[in-house]
N, C-alpha and C positions, 0 to 999 in steps of 0.2 A: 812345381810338380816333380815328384820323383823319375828323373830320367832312368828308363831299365834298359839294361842289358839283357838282350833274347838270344839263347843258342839254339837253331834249327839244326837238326840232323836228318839226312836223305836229302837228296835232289832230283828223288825219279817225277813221275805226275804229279803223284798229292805232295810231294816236298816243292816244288815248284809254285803251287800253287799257294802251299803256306808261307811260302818268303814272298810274292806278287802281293797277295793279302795282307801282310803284315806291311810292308811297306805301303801302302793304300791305304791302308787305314793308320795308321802308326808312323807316319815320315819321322819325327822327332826320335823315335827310339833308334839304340843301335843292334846292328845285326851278323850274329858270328854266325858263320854257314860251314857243314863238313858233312860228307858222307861216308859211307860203309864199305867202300870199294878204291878207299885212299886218295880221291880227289879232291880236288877241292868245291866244286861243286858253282853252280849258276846262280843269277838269281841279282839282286841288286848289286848296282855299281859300287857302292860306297858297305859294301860288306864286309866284312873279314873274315877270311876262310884261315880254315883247322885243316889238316891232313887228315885227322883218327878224330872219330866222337870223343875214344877215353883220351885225350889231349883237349879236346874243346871244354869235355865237364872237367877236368883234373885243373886244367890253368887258365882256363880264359876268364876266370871270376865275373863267370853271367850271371844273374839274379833268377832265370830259368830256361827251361829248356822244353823245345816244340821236338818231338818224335816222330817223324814220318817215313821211316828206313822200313826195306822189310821188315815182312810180320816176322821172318825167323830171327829178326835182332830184336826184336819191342823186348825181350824179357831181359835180356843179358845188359843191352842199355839204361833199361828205367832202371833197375838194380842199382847199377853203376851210379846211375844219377839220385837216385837214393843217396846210397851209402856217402853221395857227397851232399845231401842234406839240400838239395834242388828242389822246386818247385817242378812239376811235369804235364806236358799233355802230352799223351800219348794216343796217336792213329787209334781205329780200331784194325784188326780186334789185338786188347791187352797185351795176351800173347795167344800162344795157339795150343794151348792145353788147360785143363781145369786144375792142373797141380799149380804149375807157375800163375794162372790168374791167380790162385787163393792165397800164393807164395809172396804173389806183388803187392796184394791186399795185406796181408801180413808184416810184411817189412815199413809199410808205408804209415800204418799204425804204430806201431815201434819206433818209426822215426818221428813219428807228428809230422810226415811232410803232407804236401799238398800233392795230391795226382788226379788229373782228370782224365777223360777216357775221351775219343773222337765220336761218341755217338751226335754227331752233327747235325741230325734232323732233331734232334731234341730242342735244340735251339732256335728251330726255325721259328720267326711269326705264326705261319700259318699251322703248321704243329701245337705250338703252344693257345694258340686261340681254339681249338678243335679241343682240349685238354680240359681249358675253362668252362664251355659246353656242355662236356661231358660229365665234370665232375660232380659226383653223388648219382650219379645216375646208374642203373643195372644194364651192362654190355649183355648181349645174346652172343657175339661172334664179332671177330677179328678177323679179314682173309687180305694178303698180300701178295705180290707178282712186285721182281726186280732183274732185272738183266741187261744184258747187252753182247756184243759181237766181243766176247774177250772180257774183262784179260782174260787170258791164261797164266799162273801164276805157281811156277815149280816148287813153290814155298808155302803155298797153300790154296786148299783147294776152293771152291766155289760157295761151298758152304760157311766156310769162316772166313770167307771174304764180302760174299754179300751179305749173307745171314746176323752179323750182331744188330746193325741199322733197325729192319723191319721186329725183331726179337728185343731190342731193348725199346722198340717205342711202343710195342704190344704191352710187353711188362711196365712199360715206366705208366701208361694210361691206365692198365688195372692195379699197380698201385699192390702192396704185399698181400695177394688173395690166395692162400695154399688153398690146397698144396696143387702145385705144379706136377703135371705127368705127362708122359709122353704117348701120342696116339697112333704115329703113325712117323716114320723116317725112311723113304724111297730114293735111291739115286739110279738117273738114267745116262750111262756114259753113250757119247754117241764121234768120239774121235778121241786122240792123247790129249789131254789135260780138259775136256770138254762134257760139261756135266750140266744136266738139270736136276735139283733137290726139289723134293715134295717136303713138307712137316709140317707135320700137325701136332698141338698141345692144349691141353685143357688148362686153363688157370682159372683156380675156383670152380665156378659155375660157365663160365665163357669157354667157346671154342676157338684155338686158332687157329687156323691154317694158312703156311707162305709157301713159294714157288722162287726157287734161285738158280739164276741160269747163266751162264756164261754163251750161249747159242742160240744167241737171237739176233734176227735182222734188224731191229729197232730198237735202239736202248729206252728202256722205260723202268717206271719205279710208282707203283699204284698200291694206296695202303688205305683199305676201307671197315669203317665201326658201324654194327647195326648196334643199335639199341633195342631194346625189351618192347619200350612205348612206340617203335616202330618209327624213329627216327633213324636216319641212314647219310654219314657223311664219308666226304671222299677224302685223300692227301693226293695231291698228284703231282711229282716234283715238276714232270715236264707240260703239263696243260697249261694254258693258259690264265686258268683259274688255278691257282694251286688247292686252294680246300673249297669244297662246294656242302650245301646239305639241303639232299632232299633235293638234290637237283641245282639248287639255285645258288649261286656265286657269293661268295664272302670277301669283303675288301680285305686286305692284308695288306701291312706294312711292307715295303720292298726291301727290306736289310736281309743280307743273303746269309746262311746260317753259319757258315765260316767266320765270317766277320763277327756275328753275336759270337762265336765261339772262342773267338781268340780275343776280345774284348773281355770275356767274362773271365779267361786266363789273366790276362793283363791286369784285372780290379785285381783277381785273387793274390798273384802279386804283393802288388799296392796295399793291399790289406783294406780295399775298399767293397770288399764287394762281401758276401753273405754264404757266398755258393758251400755246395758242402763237399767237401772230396770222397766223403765218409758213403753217401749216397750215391756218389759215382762210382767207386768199388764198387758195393754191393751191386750196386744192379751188374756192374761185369761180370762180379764171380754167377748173379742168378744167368744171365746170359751164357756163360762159358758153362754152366751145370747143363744146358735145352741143346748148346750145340753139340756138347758130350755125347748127353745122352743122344742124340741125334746118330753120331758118329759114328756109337757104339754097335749096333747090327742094323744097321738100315740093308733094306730090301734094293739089290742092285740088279737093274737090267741094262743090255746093251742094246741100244737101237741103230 
């Protein structure tokens, strides 16, 4: 089997947790680690740390490269990691504007390279058995609630920090139904850096509406599909049951969606796997068009 070389970049929370995963799942691979902030970064013992990302992609001759740096580096790095003809997964969100998402999608075709995006609940078992379900079937409505105590994140705000998750698994279950419109974009600030988002979107004939908070006592992440014929299923990352319908509990494979995620990187790689980069753009750039338009006059109160 082809031994790879993985270059991770960032070692905050989710950089941490993609070097803990990849070694867990992946012991035989090796692992070059470097953050944004000129350290060398944590993470397994038997790593090898870069000072600078543009030193890790320029000379470390990795076969691809895990993105988990802030959101205000995802555009300047995957670039970077483009232009040297890398394989990419990239955190979400992409980057933090609709120009450079379309700009990242663009170069990445040009280059023929591979780029995937961190929408991670995409991956999940219990997401994807809810999808099976669902397919061919007419949605009435999509409504989601995500949050918790924090971050707070001076690099980006609450909505394109929570927001691509619940927004790319709304779009990726209805599937290219235009046209997409915006119904409704509310932010309630209620201290410095401390926001709850309302939005609402129509896609097609479906209603969506999420709720993104950074100011909550309980971290949760609840993302509910009625259907037409009056079925009604739940995602609930933190229950017990992760996906329920109709009330009643769905066994689900326990592989946690990180691991499918960096696995599916790893085939794509290898050149064993099927996945398509092509589809995971798209759905960013359709994502980064809902948070846009989201951005662009939402209705702000202070509480």
């Amino acid at each position: 089997m082809q031994r790879i070389r993985l270059g991770i970049i960032g070692t905050g929370r989710w950089g941490s947790r993609y070097v803990e995963t990849v070694g867990r799942i992946w012991s035989t691979g090796e692992v070059l680690i470097s953050d944004t902030a000129g350290g060398r970064g944590t993470g397994r013992a038997d790593a090898v740390r870069w000072d600078s990302p543009a030193a890790l992609i320029r000379n470390a001759a990795i076969d691809g490269v895990i993105i988990a740096s802030p959101a205000t580096t995802h555009y300047a790095i995957t670039t970077l990691a483009l232009d040297a003809a890398l394989p990419v997964l990239v955190e979400k969100p992409l980057a933090l504007s609709l120009s450079e998402t379309r700009s990242i999608r663009d170069l990445a075709e040009a280059r023929g390279s591979t780029v995937m995006v961190g929408h991670q609940h995409l991956h999940a078992p219990a997401f994807r058995e809810m999808r099976e379900r669902i397919a061919g079937r007419a949605v009435s409505t999509i409504s989601s609630t995500a949050g918790g105590d924090g971050p707070v994140r001076p690099d980006c705000d609450v909505l394109w920090d929570y927001g691509p998750h619940d927004i790319a698994m709304a779009l990726d279950l209805l599937g290219d139904k235009d046209p997409v419109t915006e119904v409704f974009a509310r932010c309630e600030v209620s201290g410095p850096g401390r926001q709850t988002w309302h939005v609402g979107i129509s896609v097609g004939e479906t209603l969506v509406t999420s709720r993104f908070t950074n100011s909550a006592t309980v971290k949760h992440h609840r993302f509910r599909v009625r259907l037409v014929d009056g079925d009604e299923f739940w995602y609930d990352t933190f229950a017990a049951h992760l996906l329920t319908v109709n009330g009643v509990p769905i066994g689900i494979a326990e592989t946690l969606p990180l691991d499918k995620q960096i696995q599916t990187f790893v085939a794509a790689i290898r050149g064993d796997d099927v996945h398509s980069s092509g589809a995971d753009l798209a759905l960013a750039v359709r994502v980064a068009e809902v948070l846009a338009g989201a951005s662009a006059t939402p209705t702000i109160t202070y509480v």
